[in-house]
N, C-alpha and C positions, 0 to 999 in steps of 0.2 A: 504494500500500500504506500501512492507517495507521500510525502511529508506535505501539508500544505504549505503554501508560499505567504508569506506576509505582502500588505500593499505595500510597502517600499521594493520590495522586492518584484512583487508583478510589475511595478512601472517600472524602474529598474531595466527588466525586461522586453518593455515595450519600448522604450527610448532605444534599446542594442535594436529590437527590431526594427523599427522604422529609418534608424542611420543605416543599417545593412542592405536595407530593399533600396534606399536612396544609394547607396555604393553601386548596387547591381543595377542600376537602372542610367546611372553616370557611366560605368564601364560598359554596355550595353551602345552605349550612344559613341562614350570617346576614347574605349578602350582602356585596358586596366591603368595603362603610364596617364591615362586624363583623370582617374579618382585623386579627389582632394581631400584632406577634415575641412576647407574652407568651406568647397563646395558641397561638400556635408550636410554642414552648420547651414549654410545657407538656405536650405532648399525645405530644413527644418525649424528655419527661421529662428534659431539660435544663433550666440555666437563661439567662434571655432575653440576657444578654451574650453566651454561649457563639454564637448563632445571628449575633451580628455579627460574625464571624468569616467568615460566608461572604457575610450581606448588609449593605451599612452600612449601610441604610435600608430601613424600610418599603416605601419607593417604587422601591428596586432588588428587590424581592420581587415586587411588580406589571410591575418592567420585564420578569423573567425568565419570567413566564406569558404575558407578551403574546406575548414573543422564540419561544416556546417554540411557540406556536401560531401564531403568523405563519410559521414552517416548516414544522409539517404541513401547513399549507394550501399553501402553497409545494411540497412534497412534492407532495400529492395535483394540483396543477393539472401538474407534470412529466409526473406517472404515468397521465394523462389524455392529455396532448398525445403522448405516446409511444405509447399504445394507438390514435391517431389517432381519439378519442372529441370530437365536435365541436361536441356538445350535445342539445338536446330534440329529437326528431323532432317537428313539429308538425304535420304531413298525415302 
């Protein structure tokens, strides 16, 4: 059973998500070298220190996309091996 989450915490969580959807939606348009915490900040109408609160870096903002989709995929090969799907049929 999970632990429930406190509300500092749910928002907490919803502030990492909404900077993240805005990262993939910035690299989406200008490629990963065009993501900024400016243009972050911006676009969540904060300003760019406020954002280092949740990343210290740049490059913990890439870690957390990567983190983030290295489990779904992680996910979907479970939910695969469970279904006992084993791959292409090729004949």
């Amino acid at each position: 059973m999970a632990t429930p989450i406190s509300r500092t915490q749910a928002r907490r969580e919803g502030v990492i998500d909404e900077a993240l959807a805005h990262a993939l939606d910035i690299m989406a348009v200008d490629g990963a070298g065009g993501l900024s915490i400016s243009e972050m900040a911006r676009r969540m109408g904060i300003r760019p220190p406020s954002l280092y609160k949740y990343f210290p870096s740049l490059h913990a903002v890439y870690d957390e996309i990567f983190r983030r989709g290295s489990q779904e995929i992680l996910e979907m090969v479970h939910e695969l091996i469970a279904t006992g799907v084993t791959g292409i049929d090729l004949y």
